[in-house]
N, C-alpha and C positions, 0 to 999 in steps of 0.2 A: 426413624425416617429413612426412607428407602429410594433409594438413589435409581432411575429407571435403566437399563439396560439396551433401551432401542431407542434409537434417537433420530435426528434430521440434520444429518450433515452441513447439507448446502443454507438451510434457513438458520442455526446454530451459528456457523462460519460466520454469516453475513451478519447476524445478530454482534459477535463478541468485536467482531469488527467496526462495527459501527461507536459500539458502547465502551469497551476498555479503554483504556487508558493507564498511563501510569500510577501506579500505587504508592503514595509514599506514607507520611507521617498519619494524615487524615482518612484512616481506617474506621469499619464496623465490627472490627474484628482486632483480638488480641489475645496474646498468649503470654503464661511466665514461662522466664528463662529459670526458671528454680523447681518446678513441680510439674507434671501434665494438669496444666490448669485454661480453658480459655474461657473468655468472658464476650459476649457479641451484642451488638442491638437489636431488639426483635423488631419483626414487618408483621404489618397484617393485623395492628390493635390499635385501640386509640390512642395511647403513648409509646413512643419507640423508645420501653426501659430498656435495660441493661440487664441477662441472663447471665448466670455463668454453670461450667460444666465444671466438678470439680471435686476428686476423691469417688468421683463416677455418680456423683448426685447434682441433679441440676438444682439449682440456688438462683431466689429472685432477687435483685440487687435496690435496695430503696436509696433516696426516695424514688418513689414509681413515676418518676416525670420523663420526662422526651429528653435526647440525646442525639449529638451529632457526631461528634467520635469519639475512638477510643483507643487510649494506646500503652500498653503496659513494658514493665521490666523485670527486677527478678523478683521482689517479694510485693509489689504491691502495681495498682493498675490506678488511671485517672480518666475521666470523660469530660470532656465541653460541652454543656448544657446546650438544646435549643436556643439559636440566635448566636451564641458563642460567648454570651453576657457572665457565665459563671462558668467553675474549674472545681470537680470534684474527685477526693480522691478517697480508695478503697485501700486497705491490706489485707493479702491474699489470706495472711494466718487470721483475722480476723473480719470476714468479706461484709459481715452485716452491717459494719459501721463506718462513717463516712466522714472526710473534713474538707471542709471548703475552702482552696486556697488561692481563688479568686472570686471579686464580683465586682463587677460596674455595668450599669445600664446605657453607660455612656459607647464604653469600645469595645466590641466585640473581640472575640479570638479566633484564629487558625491553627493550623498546620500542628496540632499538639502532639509533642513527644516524650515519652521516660525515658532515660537513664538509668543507667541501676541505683541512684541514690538523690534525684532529682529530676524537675520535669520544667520543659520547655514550650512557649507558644508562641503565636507573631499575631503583631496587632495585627486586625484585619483594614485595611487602605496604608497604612504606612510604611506597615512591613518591617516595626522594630520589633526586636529580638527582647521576651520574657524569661529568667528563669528564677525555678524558687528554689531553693537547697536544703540538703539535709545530709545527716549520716558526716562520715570523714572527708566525703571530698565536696567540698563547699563548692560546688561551680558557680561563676558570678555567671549576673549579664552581660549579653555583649554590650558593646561600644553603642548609645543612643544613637550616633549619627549613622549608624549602619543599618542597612535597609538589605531587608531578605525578599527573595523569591518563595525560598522554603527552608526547613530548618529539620535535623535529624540528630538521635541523642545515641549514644555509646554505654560504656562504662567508664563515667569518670567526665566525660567530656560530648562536646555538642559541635555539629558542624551547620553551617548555612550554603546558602548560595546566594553569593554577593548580586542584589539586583541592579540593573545595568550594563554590567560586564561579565556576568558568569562565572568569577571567578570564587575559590572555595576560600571560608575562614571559618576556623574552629580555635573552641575555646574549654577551658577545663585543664583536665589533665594533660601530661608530656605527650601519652598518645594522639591526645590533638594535635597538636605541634607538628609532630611528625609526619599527618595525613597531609597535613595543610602545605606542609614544604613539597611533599609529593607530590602533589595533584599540580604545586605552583602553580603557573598563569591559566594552566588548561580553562576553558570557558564550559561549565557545565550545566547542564538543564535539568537535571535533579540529583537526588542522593538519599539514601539510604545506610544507615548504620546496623553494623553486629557490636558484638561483644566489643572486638578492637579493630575493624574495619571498615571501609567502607566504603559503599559502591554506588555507579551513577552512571547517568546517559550523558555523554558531552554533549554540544550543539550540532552536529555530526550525525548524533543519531548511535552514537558505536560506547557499549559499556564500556568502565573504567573501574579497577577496585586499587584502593589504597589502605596501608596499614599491614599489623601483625600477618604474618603466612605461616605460621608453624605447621600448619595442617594443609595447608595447598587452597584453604579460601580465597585468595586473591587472584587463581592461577586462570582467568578468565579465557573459556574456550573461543578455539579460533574462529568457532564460527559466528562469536557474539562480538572482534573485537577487529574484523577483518574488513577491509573495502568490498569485497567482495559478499558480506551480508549483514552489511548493518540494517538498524530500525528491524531488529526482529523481536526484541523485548518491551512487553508494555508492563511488568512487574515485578518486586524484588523484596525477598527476605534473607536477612541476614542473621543468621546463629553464632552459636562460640565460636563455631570450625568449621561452619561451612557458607555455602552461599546456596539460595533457588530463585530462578527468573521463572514468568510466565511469558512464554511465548505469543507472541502477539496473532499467530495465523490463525491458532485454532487453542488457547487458550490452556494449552499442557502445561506443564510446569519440568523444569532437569536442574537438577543441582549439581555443585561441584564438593570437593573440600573433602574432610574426616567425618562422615555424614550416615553410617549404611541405609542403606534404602535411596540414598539421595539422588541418585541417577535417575528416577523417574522413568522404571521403564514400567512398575507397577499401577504410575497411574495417567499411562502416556492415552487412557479410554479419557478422563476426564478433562473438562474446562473447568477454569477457575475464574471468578470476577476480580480473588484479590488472593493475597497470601500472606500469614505470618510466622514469623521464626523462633520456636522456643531455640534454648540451649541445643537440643541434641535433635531436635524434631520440627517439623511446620506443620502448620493446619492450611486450610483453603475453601473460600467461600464457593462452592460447585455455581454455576451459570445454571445448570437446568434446571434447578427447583430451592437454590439459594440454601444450600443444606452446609454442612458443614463436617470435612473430612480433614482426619490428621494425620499422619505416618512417619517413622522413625523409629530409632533406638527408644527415644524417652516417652513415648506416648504407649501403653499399656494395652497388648492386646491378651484378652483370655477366653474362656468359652461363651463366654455372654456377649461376644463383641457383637457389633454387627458390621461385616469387613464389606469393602466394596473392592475393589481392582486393586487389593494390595495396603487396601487405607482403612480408617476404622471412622464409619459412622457418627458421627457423635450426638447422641439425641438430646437437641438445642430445639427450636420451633425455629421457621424460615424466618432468615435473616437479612436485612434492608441491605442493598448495596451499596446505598451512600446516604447522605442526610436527608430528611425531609423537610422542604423550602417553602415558602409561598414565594418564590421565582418563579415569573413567566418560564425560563431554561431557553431563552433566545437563543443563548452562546451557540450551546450545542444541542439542546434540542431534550424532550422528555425521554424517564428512562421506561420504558414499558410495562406495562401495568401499575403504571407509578400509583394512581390513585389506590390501585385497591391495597397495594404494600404502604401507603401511609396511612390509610382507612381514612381516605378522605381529608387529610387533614391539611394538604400540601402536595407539593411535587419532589420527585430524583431528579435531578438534573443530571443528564450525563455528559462524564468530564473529560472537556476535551483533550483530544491528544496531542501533546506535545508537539511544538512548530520546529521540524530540527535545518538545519542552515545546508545546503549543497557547497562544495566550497570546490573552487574557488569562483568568484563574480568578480575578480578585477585582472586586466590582462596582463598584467606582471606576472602573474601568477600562474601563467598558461605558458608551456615550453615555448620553444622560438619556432620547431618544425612539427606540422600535424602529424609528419609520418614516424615521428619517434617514439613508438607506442608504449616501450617502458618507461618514459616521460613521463608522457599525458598518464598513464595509470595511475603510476605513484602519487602524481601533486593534484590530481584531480578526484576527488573525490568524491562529485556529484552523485557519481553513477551508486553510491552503498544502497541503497534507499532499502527496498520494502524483502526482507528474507522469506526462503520456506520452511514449513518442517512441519513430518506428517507421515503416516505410513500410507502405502498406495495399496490397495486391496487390488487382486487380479481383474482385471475386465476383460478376460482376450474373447469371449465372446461379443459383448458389443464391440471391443476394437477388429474385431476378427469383420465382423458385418459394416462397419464402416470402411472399413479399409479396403473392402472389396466390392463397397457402392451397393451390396442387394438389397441395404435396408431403401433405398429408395427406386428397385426397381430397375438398378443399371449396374453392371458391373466396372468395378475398380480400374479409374484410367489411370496407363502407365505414363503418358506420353501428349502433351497436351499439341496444341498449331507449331508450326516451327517458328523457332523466334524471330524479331523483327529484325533483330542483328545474331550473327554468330560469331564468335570468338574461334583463335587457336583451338585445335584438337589437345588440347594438352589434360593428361590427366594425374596433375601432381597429387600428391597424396596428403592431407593437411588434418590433420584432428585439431577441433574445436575444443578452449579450456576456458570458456568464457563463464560468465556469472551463474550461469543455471547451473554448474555442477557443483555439487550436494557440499555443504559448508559443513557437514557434520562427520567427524573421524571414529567416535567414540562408538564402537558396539555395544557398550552396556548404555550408550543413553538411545534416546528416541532415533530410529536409524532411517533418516531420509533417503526415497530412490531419487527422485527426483525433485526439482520445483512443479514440472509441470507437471507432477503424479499429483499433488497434494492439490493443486489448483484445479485440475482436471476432475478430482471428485469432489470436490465445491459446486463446481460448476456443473457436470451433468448435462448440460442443455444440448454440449452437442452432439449427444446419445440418444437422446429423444425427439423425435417426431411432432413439435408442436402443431403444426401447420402442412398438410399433407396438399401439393401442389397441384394448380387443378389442369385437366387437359382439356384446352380449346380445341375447335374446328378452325382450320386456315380462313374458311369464309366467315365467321364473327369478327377475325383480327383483323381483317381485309376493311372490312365495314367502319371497324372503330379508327383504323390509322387514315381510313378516308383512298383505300387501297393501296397504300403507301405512296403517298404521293409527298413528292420534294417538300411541300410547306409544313407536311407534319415532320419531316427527316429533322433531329436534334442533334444525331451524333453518328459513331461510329465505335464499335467494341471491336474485340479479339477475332471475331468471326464473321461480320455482318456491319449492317446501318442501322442504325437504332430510331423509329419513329415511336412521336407521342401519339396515343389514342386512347378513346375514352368507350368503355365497354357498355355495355344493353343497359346493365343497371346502373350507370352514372359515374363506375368507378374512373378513375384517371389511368393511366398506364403508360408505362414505354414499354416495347416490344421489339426486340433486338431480333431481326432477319439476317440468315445466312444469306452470305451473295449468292446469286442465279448468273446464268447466260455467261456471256463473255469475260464479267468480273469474278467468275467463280473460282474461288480455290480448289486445288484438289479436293475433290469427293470426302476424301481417308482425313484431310486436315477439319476440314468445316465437321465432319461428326465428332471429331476427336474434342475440339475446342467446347461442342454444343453438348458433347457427354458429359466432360469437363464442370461445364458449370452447373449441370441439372445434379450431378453428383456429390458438387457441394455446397451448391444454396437451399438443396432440397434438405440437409439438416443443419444449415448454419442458421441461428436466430440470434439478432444481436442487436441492439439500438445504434449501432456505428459502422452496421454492414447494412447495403441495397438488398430489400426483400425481396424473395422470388412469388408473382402470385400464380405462374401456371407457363405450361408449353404446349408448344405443338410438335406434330411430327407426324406431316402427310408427304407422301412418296418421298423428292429429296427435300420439302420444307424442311427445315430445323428453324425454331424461333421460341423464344424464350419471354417471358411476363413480367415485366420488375413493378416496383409500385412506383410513380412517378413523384421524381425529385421538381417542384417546380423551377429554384433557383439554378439549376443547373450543376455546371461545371468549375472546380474551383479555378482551375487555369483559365475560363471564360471568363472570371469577374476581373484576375489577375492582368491579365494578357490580351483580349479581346474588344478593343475599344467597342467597335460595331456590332456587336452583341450585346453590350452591358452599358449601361452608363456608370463609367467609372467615379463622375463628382460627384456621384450621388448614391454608390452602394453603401453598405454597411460596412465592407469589406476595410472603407476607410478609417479603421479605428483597432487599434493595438489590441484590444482586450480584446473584439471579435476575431483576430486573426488567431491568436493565444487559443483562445474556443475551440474555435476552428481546426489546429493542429493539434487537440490534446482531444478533440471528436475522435479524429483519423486514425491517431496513436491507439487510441483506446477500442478502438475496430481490428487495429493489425495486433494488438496484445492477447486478444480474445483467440485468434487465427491461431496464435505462437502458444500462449500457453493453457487454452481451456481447450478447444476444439479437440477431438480425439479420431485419430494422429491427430499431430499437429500439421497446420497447413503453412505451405510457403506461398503467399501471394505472387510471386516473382514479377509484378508489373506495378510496384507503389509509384504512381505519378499524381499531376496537379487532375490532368483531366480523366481520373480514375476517383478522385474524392469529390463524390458530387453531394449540395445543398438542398434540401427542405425546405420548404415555406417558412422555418420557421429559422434559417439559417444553420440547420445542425447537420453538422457534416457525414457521409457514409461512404465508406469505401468498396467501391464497385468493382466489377468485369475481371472474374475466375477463370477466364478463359487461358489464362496460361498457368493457371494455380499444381500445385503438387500437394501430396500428402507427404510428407516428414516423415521418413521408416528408424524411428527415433530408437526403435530395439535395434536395429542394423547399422547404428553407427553414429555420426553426430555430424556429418555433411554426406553430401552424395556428389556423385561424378556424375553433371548433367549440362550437354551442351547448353551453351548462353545463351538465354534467352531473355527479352524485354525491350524496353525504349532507350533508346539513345540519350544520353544525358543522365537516365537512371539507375543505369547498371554498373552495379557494386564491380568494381575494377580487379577484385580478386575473382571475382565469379567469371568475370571475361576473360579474364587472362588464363588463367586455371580450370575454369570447368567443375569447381570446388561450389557447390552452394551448402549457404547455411540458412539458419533464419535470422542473422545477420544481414545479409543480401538483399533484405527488406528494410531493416534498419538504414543501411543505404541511401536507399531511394526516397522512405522519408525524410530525412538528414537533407537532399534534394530540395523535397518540397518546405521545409522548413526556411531553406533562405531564397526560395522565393518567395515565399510570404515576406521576410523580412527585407529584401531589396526591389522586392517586383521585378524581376528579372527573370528571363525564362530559363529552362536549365543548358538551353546553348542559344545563345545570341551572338548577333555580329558586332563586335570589335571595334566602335567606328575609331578609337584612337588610336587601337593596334594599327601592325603593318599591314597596310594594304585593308583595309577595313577587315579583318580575320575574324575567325568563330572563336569564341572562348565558352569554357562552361562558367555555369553559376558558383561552380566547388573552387576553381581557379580563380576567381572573381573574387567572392566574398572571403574566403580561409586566411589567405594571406592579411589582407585587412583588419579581422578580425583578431587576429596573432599580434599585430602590433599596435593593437588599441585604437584602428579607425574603424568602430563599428557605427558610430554617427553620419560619418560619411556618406555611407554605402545604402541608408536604409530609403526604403519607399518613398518617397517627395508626395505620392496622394495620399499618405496617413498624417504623414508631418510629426514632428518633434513628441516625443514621448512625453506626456504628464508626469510629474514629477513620480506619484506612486507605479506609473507602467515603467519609469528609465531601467530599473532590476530587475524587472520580468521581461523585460524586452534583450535584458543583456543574457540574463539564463537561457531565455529561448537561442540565443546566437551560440554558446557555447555547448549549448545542448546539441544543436546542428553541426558544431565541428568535430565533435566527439564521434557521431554516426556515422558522417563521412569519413573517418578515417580508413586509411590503404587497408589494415589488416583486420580484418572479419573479426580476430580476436580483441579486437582491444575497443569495438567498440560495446556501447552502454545493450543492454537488455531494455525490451519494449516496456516491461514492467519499470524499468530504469526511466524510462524516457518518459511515462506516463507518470511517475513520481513528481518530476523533476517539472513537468507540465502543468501537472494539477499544485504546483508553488505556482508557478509564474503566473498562473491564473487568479489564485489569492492574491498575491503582490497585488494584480491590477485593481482588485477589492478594494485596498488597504489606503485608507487615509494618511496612513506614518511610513514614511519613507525609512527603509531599510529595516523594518520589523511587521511583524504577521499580529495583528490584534487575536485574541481572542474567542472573540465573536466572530472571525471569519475561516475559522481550522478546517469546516468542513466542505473539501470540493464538489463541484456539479454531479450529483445524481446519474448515474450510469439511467 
């Protein structure tokens, strides 16, 4: 079986993305810890038997009936029948023969596990713990009353996770005991056993190993255990000595421990859907064609191998990712080409990804001053959310051509309008060490440049040209705004007034006019602004950015083509009685606002970390995120935007520019920008959404009716637990399932706004932590995430 050599990054990425998840106990795949042996479920026949590879001769496993998993230990291996109604087990020295040590038609089974001398499984609804015993160490059942989420076996002993409160019990031998006092109260959302350890995700998101270290298995790298890059593992095999995770972005695998090979730099080309751990060695079910590769000390390579990126082949036939169901797969949705890999007989369901918790959601728990940024880092921990890892391949030709604007025609602006405010000349000197630098130390494992190298070539979009801008005549645009006349006039951008018009073929548009005559800015600002944006909506494509459909450019017109937003402006629905009817938008409903702000986020993340450079919007405001007919928000008007000289450094020295109210307080004061600076000013608009309040209003209880801002206003409040208070009077009183996504969105907004650039959350942070609070508002059960609702709104 031959592994392809050319692939498709960005459909790949989005692929494992959508579909992995955690791998625990209920595998297709298994190995012995005693011999290079693995045994797999086959796809693509009418029964999904049981193969195995084994002395280098493939062996069919009877009886030849369907199978949902499989999970082995050292001398022998066991599956759960289709349904989960029966429990068969094989020995490795003797594979052709089988004993059956479950059956009832009554209660199905789960999460099945071996041990090295006994095998484990959980009823499927009640979640008690089964086990059968054998050899010298008799392990019993656990306790009847005890209810698991999942259940994982050792040598000698079995661990669970306690359903309800996450917390770990284990049973069997002393080395249970000993995991079990380890982990104590910690609250964990899965687990995984070796030989004598064991490893898991807390609630957190952030691995955890417990048990024997004689070899350095438990010595969990900083970049999988750190606030700064959790939720980067979606899989885990554990051996005698060693540990391997698969990496959630793009599906590698790196190991740690007494392992050789185990670093994973030989097969850092490969995705994996899942993986298991003999003794000395793992194997891995490959994503692109479900084949099945192994590597290590104990897996056998000689001249008949057939090797791929450091792994050896193993010729098995393609093999099923997960069981085959007759489930609809509402939860999370079918696995792809599900029908032809179960030949018709059912569906993959693909399983969703673990709900991990942001913490902290109660304001005890939040320091007393937003400006104590070593504080809020440490006890806060929302921000770990989504890690990278990946190697960046060169692009300095496309980056070369973007950065210098000729791919669309215009050369590279240095220098956009002058800002609406300026700060101090001050040019402190500040490097940035926030979340995006590389969590990974280790040069023998996968050597990450950056986060946004890896996302950047996922994405790709904004290197390509989808949509090539079209050039009007003044006199169509004239025709369609109605000459520009006051009644079509909407708004006002960076450079000009922006009128609705509707062109020859019916299309809708706004058409943002540089001022003329007596209102005109200098000549040098108005082209600078209008180069500005043609520069970078001519390759930005984004469903959370305003399209560009074309420009003009007669004598000194300059005027730019967006696709029209009908709802407007967010600060218009917000702020604008006479414009909008406020009793009766949409606007007035928690979950729409949630939507709303995780649109916006998910427009400014795109800018921050796909766009190449990356771009600094420098103007994130209410009346900058304009709505759709269909309420879906996009973030408009580049006119004061920058390209990010990301190889030159990690801020730039660039006088202050933007709106009053939204400008990051270190960028004004210092001259320092980051893409922080953005975060900012979302942070902004975030608690105007949540108090209605503009970002500078008048005071009427202060002295002398005074201006305050909306950061002054809400921060304080929010710190000492008056977020009720403060919020919107036209949304009214959160529903019970919005009151924790309405509290996350609040401390999500304190976190952006804070004083130092460093310490606040990454866009990708913010859009994690979003796309929760927008489930919350899904979710029928107050303070937990069902199932059925894991997966956020569709980019």
């Amino acid at each position: 079986m031959k592994i392809p050599h050319t692939r498709k990054p960005l459909l790949l990425l989005l692929f494992i993305l959508a579909s992995s998840a955690f791998v625990c106990s209920a595998s297709t795949i298994a190995v012995s810890s005693a011999s290079p042996t693995i045994c797999a479920i086959v796809a693509s026949e009418p029964a999904q038997r049981i193969e195995c590879y084994q002395a280098q001769k493939r062996v069919s496993i009877s009886p030849n009936i369907s199978y949902d998993s499989i999970s082995a230990a050292h001398d022998f291996f066991c599956a759960i029948t289709s349904g989960g109604y029966s429990v068969l087990c094989w020995n490795f020295n003797s594979i052709t023969q089988f004993r059956r040590i479950y059956f009832n038609l009554t209660v199905g089974l789960r999460d099945l596990t071996v041990g090295i001398d006994h095998v484990c499984a959980l009823e499927r609804g009640s979640g008690r713990g089964l086990c059968w015993r054998g050899g010298k160490n008799r392990v019993p059942s656990p306790d009847k009353a005890e209810q698991f989420d999942s259940i994982t076996s050792g040598r000698g002993f079995s661990c669970g996770v306690l359903r309800g409160n996450g917390t770990v019990r284990c049973w069997g031998d002393t080395i249970g005991d000993q995991i079990e006092t380890q982990f104590g109260n910690i609250s964990m959302k899965t687990l995984v056993a070796g030989d004598s350890h064991v490893c898991g995700l807390n609630i957190s998101g952030f691995l955890m190993c417990r048990g024997r270290n004689d070899s350095g298995q438990i010595n969990v790298p900083s970049w999988a255990s750190s606030s700064d890059s959790g939720f980067v593992i979606s899989g885990l095999a554990l051996g005698a000595s060693h540990t391997c995770a698969v990496l959630r972005l793009n599906g590698t695998v790196v190991c740690w421990g007494d392992f050789n090979g185990g670093d994973g730099v030989q097969l850092r080309g490969v995705s994996f859907e899942s993986i298991a751990a003999g003794s000395n060695y793992t194997c891995g079910l490959t994503s692109t064609n479900l084949s099945v590769i192994c590597w290590g000390d104990g897996w056998p390579v000689n001249s008949s191998s057939n090797t791929y990126m450091g792994g050896v082949v193993v010729p098995l036939p393609k093999i099923v990712p997960g069981p085959c169901t007759q489930d609809s797969c509402s939860a999370c949705g079918v696995y792809p080409d599900s029908n032809s890999l179960c030949s018709g007989s059912g569906n993959i369901c693909k399983v969703c990804e673990p709900q991990f918790s942001p913490l902290p959601l109660s304001p005890n728990l939040v320091p007393s001053q937003p400006s104590s940024s070593k504080g809020l880092s440490k006890k806060l921990l929302a921000f770990a959310i989504v890690g990278s890892v990946g190697v960046f391949v060169g692009l300095c030709s496309i980056v070369y051509c973007l950065w210098s604007g000729i791919c669309c025609g215009h050369q590279k602006i240095h220098n956009s309008v002058q800002p609406t405010i300026i700060g101090s000349n001050v040019h402190g000197v500040m490097t940035w060490s926030g979340s995006l630098n590389p969590p990974f130390s280790r040069s023998s494992t996968i050597k990450r440049q950056t986060s946004h190298s890896m996302k950047r070539q996922r994405s790709g979009t904004s290197s390509k040209h989808l949509d090539k801008p079209e050039e009007f005549p003044l006199s169509e645009l004239a025709i369609a705004t109605n000459y520009f006349s006051l009644e079509n006039k909407i708004g006002g951008g960076s450079f000009g007034s922006v009128y609705k018009g509707k062109l020859a073929d019916g299309r809708e548009v706004a058409v943002k006019r540089g001022e003329a005559g007596p209102l005109a800015k200098k000549l040098e600002e108005k082209e600078s602004a209008f180069e500005s944006e043609l520069a970078f909506l001519c390759r930005l494509h984004h469903k959370h950015l305003v399209g560009l459909v074309g420009f003009c450019e007669e004598g000194d017109e300059r005027l730019l083509v967006y696709e029209y937003m009908k709802n407007g402006s967010l600060y218009d629905h917000l702020h604008l009685k006479d414009n909008v009817d406020k009793s009766s938008s949409l606007l007035n409903s928690w979950k729409t606002r949630i939507k709303i702000s995780l649109d916006a986020a998910r427009g400014i993340e795109y800018l921050h970390s796909y766009a190449v450079p990356p771009i600094i919007h420098r103007d994130i405001k209410s009346s900058n995120i304009l709505l759709d007919a269909n309420y879906t928000a996009k973030v408009s008007d580049f006119g004061l935007s920058l390209m990010w000289p990301e190889m030159e450094g990690e801020y730039m020295s660039v006088k202050a520019a933007g709106t009053v109210g939204y400008v990051d307080p270190e960028y004004y004061g210092l001259n320092v920008l980051t893409v922080k600076s953005d975060v900012y000013g979302l942070g902004v608009v975030l608690l105007e959404l949540l108090t209605g309040r503009r970002a500078i209003f008048k005071d009427e209880k202060g002295e002398e009716g005074g201006l305050m801002t909306v950061v002054d206003y809400a921060v304080p409040r929010i710190l000492a637990g008056e977020l009720w208070s403060l919020m919107d009077s036209m949304v009214g009183v959160p529903e019970a399932n919005e009151a924790e996504a309405v509290e996350l969105v609040a401390y999500t907004a304190l976190h952006c706004v804070n004083l130092e650039g460093k310490e606040r959350p990454t866009m990708s942070d913010i859009v994690a932590n979003l796309e929760r609070a927008y489930i919350l508002c899904n979710d029928n059960h107050v303070g937990t995430v069902s199932s059925a609702t894991l997966s956020p709104p569709s980019e």
